[in-house]
Each structure stands twice: as structure tokens, then as C-alpha cells.
mmCIF entry with sequence, helices, sheets and N, C-alpha, C, O atoms, coordinates in Angstrom:
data_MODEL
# 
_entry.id   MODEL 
# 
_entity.id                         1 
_entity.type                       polymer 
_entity.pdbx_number_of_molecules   1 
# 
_entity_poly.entity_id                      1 
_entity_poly.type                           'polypeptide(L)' 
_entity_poly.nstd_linkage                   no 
_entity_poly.nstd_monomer                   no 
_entity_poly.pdbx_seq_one_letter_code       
;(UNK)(UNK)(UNK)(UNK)(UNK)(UNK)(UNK)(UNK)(UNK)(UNK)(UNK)(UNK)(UNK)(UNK)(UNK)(UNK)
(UNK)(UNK)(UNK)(UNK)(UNK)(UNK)(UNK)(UNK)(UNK)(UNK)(UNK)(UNK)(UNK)(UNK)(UNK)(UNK)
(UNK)
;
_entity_poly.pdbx_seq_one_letter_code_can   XXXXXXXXXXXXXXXXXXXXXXXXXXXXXXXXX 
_entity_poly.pdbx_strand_id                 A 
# 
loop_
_entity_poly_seq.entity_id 
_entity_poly_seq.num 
_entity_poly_seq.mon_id 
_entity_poly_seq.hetero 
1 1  UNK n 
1 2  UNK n 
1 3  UNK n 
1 4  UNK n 
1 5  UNK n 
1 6  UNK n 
1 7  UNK n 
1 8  UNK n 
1 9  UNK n 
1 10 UNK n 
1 11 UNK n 
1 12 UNK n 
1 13 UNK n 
1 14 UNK n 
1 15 UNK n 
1 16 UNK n 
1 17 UNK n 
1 18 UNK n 
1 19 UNK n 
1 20 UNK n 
1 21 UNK n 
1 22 UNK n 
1 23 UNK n 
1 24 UNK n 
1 25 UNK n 
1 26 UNK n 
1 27 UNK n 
1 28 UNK n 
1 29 UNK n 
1 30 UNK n 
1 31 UNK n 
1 32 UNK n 
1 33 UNK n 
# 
_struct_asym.id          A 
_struct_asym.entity_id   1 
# 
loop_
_struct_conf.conf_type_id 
_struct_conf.id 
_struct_conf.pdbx_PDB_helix_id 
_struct_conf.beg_label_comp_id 
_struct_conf.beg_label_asym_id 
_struct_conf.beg_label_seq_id 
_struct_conf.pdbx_beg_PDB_ins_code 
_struct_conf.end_label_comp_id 
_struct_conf.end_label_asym_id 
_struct_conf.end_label_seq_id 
_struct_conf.pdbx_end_PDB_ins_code 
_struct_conf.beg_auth_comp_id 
_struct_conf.beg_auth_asym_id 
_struct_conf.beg_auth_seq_id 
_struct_conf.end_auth_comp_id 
_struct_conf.end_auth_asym_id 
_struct_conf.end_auth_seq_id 
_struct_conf.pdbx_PDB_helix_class 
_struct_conf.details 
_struct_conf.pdbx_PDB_helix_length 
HELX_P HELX_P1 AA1 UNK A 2  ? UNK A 5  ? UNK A 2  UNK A 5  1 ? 4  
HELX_P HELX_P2 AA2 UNK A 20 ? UNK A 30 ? UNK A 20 UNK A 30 1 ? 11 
# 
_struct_conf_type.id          HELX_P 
_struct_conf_type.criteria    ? 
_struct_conf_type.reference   ? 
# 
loop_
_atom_site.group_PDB 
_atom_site.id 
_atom_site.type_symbol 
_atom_site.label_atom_id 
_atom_site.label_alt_id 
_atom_site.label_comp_id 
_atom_site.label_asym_id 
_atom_site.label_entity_id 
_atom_site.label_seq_id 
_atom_site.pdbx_PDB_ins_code 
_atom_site.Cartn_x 
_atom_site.Cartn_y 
_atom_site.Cartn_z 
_atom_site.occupancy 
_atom_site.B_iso_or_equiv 
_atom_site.pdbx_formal_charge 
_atom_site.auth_seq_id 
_atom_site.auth_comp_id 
_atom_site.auth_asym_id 
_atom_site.auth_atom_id 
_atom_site.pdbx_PDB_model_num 
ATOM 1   N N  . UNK A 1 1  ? -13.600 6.788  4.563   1.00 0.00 ? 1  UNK A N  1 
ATOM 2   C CA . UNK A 1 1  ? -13.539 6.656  3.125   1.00 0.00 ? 1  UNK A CA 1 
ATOM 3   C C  . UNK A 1 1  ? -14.534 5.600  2.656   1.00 0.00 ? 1  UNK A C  1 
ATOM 4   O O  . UNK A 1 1  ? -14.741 4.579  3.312   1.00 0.00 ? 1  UNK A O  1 
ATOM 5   N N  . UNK A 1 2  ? -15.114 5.858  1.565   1.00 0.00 ? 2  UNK A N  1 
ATOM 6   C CA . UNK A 1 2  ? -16.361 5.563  1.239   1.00 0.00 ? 2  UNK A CA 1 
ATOM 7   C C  . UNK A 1 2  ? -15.663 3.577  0.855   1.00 0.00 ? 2  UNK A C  1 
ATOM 8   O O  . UNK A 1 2  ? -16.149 2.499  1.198   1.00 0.00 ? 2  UNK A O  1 
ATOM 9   N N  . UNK A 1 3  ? -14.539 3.865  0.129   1.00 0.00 ? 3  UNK A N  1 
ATOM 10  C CA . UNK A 1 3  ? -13.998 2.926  -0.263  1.00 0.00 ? 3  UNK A CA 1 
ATOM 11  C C  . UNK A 1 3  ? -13.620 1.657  0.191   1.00 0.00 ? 3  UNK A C  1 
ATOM 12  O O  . UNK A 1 3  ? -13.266 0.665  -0.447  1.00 0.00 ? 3  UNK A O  1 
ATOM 13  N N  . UNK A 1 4  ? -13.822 1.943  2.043   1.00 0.00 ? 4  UNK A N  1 
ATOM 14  C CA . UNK A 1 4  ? -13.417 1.113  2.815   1.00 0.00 ? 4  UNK A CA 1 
ATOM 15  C C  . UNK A 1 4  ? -14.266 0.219  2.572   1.00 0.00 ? 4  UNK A C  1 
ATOM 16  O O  . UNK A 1 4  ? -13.872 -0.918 2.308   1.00 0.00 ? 4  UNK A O  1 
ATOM 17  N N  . UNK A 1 5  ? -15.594 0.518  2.602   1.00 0.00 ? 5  UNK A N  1 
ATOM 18  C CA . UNK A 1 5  ? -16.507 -0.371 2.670   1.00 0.00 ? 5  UNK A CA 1 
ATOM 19  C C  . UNK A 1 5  ? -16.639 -1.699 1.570   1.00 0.00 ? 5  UNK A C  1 
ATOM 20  O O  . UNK A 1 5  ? -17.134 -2.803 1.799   1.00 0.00 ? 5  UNK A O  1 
ATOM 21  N N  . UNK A 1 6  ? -15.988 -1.167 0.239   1.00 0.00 ? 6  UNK A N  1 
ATOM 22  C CA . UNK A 1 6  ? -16.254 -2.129 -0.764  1.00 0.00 ? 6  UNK A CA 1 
ATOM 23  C C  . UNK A 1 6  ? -14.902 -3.028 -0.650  1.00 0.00 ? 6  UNK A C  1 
ATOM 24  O O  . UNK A 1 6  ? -14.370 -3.438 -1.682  1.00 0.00 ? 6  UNK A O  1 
ATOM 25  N N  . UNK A 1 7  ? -14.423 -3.290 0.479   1.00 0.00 ? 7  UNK A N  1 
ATOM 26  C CA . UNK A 1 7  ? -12.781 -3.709 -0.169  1.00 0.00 ? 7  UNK A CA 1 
ATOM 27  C C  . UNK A 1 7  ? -13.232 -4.976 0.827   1.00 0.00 ? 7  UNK A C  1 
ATOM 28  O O  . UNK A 1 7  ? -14.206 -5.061 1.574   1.00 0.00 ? 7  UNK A O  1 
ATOM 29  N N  . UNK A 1 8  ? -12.211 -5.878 0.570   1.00 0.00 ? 8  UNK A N  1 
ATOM 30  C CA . UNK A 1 8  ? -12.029 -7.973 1.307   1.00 0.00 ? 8  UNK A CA 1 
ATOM 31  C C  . UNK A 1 8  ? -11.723 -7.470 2.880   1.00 0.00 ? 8  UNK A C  1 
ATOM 32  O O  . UNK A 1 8  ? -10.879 -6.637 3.211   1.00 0.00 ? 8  UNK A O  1 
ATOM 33  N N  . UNK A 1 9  ? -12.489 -8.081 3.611   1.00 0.00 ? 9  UNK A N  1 
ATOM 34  C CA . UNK A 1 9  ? -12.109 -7.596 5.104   1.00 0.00 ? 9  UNK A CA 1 
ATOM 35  C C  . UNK A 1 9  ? -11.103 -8.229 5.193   1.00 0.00 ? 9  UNK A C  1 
ATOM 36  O O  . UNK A 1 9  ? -10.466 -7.655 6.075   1.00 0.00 ? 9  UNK A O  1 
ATOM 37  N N  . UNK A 1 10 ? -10.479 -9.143 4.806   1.00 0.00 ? 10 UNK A N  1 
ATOM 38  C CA . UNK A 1 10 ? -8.999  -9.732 5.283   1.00 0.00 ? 10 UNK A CA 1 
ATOM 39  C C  . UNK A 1 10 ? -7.652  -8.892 4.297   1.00 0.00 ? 10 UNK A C  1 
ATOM 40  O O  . UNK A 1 10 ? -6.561  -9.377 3.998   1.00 0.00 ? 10 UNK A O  1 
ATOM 41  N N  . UNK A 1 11 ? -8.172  -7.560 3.966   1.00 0.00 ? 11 UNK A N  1 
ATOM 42  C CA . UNK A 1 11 ? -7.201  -6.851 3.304   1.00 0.00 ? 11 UNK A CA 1 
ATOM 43  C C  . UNK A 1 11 ? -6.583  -6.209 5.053   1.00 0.00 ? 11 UNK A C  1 
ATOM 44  O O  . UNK A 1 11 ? -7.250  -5.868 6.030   1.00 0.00 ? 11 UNK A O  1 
ATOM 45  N N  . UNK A 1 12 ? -5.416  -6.245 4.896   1.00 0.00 ? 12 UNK A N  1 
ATOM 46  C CA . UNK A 1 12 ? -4.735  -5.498 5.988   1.00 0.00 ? 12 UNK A CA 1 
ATOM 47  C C  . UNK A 1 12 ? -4.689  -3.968 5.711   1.00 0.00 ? 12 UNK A C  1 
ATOM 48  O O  . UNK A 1 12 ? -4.219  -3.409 4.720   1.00 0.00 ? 12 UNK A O  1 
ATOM 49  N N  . UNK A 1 13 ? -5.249  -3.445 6.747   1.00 0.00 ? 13 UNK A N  1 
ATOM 50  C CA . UNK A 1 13 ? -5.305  -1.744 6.935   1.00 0.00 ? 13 UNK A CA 1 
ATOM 51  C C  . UNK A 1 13 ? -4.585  -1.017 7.782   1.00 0.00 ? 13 UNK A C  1 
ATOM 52  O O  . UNK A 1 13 ? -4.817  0.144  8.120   1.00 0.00 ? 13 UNK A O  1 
ATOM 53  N N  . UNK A 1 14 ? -3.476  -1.884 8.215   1.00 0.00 ? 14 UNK A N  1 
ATOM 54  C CA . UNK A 1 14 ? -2.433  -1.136 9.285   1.00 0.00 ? 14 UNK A CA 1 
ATOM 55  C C  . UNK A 1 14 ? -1.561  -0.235 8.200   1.00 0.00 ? 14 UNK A C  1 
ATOM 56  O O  . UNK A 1 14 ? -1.635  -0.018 6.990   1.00 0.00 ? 14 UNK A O  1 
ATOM 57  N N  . UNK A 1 15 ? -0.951  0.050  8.965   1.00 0.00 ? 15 UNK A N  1 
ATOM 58  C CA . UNK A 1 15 ? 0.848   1.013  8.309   1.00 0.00 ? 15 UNK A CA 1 
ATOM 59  C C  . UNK A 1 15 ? 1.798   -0.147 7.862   1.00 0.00 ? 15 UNK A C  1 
ATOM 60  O O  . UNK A 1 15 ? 2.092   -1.186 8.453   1.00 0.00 ? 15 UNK A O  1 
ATOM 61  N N  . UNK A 1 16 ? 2.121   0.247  6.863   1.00 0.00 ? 16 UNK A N  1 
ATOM 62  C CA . UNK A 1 16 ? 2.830   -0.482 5.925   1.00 0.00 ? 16 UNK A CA 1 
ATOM 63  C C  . UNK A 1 16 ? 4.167   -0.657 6.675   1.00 0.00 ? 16 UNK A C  1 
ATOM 64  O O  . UNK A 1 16 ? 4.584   0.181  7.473   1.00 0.00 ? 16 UNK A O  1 
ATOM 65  N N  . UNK A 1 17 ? 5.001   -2.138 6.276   1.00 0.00 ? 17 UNK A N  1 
ATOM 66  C CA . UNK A 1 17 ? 6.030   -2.893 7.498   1.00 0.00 ? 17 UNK A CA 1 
ATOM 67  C C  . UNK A 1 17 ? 7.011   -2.454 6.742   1.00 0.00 ? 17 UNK A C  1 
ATOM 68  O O  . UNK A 1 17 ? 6.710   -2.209 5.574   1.00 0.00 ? 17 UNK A O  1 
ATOM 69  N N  . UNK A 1 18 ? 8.271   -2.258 7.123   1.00 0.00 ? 18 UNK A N  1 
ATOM 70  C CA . UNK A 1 18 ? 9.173   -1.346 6.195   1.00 0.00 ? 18 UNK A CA 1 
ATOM 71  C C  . UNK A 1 18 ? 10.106  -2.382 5.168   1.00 0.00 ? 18 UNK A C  1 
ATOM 72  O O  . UNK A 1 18 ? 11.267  -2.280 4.773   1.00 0.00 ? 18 UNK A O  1 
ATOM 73  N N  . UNK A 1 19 ? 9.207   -3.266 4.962   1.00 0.00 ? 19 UNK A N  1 
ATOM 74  C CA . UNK A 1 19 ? 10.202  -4.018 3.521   1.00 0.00 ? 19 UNK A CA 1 
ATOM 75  C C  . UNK A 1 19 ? 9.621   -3.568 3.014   1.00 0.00 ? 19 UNK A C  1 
ATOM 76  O O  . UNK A 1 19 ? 10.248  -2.793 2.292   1.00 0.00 ? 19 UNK A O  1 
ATOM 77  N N  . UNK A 1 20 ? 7.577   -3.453 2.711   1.00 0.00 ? 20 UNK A N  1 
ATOM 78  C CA . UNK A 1 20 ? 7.132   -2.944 1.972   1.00 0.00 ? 20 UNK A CA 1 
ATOM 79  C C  . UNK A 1 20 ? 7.029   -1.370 1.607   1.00 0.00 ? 20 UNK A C  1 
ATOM 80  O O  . UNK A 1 20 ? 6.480   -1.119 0.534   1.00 0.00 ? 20 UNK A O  1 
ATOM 81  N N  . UNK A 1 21 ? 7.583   -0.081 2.524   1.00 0.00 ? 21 UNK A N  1 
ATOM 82  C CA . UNK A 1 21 ? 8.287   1.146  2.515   1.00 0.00 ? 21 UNK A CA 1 
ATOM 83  C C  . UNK A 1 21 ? 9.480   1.367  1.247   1.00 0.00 ? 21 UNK A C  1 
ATOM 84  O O  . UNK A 1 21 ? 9.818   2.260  0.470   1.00 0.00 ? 21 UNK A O  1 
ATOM 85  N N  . UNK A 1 22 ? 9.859   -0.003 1.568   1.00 0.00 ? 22 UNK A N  1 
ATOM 86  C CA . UNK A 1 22 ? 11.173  -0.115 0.593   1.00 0.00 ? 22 UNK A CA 1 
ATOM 87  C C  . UNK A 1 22 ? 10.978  -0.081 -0.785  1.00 0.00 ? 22 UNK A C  1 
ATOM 88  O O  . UNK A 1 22 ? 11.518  0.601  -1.656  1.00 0.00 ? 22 UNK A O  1 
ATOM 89  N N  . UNK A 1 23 ? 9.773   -1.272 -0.851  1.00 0.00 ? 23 UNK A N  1 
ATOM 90  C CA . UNK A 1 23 ? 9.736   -1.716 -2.215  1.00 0.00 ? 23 UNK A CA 1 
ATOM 91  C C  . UNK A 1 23 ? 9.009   -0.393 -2.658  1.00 0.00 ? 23 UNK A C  1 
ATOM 92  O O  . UNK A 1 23 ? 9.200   0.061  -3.786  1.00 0.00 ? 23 UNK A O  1 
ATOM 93  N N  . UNK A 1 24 ? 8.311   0.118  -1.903  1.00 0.00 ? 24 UNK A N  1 
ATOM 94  C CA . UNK A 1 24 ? 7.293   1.212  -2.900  1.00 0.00 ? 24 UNK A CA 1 
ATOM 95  C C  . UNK A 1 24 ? 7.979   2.307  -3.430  1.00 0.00 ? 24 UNK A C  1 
ATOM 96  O O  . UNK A 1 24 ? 7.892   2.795  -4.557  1.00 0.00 ? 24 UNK A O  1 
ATOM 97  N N  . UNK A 1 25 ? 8.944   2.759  -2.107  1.00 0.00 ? 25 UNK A N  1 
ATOM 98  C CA . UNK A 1 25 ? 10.093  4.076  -2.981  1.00 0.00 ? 25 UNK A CA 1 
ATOM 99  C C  . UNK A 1 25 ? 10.620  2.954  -4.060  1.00 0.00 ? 25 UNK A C  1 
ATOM 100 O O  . UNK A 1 25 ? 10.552  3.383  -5.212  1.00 0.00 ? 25 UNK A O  1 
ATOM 101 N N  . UNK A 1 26 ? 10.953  2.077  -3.989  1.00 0.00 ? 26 UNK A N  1 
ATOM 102 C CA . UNK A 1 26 ? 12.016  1.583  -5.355  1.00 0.00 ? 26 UNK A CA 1 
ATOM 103 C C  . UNK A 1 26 ? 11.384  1.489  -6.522  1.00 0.00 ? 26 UNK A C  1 
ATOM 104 O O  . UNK A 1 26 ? 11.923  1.635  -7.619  1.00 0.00 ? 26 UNK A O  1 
ATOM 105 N N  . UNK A 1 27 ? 10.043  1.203  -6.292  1.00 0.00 ? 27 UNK A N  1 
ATOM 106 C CA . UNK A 1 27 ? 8.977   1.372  -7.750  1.00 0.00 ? 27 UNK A CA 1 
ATOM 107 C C  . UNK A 1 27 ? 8.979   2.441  -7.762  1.00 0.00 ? 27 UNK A C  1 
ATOM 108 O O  . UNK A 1 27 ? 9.550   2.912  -8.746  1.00 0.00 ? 27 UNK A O  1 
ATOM 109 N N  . UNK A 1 28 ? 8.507   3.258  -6.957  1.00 0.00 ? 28 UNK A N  1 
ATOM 110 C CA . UNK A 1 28 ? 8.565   4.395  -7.428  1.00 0.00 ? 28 UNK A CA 1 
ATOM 111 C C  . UNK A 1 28 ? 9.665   5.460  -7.778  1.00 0.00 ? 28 UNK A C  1 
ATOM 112 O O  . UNK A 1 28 ? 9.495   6.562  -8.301  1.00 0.00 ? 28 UNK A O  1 
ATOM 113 N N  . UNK A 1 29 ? 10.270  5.154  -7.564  1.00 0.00 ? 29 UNK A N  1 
ATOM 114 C CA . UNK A 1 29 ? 12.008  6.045  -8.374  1.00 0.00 ? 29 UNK A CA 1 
ATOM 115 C C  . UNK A 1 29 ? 11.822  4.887  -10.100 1.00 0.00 ? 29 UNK A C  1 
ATOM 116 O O  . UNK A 1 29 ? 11.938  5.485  -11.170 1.00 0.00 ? 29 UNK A O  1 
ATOM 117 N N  . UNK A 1 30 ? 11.629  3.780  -10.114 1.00 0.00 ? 30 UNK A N  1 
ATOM 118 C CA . UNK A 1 30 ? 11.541  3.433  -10.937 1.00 0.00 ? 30 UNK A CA 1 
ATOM 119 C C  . UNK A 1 30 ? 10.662  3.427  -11.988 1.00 0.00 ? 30 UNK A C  1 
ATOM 120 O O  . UNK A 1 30 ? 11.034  3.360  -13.159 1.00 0.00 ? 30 UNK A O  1 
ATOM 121 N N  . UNK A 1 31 ? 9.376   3.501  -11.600 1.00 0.00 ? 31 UNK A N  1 
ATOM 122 C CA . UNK A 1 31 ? 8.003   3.765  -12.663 1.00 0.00 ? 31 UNK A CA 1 
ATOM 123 C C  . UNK A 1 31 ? 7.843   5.266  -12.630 1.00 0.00 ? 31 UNK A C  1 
ATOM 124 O O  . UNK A 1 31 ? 7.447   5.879  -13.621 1.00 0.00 ? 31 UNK A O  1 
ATOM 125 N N  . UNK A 1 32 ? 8.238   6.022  -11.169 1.00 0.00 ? 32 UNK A N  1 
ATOM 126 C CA . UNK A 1 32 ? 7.455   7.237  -11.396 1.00 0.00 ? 32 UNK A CA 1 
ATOM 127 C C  . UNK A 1 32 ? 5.759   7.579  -10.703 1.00 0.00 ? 32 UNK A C  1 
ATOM 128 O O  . UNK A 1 32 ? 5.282   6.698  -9.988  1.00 0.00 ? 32 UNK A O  1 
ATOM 129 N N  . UNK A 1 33 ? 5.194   8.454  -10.877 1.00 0.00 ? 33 UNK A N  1 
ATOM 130 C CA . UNK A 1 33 ? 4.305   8.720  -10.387 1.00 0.00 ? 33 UNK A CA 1 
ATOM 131 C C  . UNK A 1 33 ? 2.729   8.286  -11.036 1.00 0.00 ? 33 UNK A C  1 
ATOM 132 O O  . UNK A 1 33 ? 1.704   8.612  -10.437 1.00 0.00 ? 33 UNK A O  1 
# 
């Protein structure tokens, strides 16, 4: 992805740790798509 390239190398690019799994379904049931 072209995108990789423009982003902070100290952004983490692993698989997401499952508190943050959590929080994203809960925004998302809450904001929506």
C-alpha cells in the first residue's frame, strides 16, 4: 500500500491487541460506519 510509505515509522503495524478489538466494535455499534 502506497500509503505505507507516507505514515511515522514508529506507527505500530502489527494486529491490533484485543482491548483495542474492543474499543473499535464499541465505537462502532456506537458511531456506525
Amino acid at each position: 500500500l502506497r500509503w505505507l510509505n507516507y505514515l511515522s515509522p514508529n506507527i505500530n503495524r502489527g494486529p491490533f491487541a484485543p482491548d483495542e478489538d474492543d474499543l473499535i466494535i464499541r465505537m462502532q455499534r456506537l458511531f456506525g460506519n
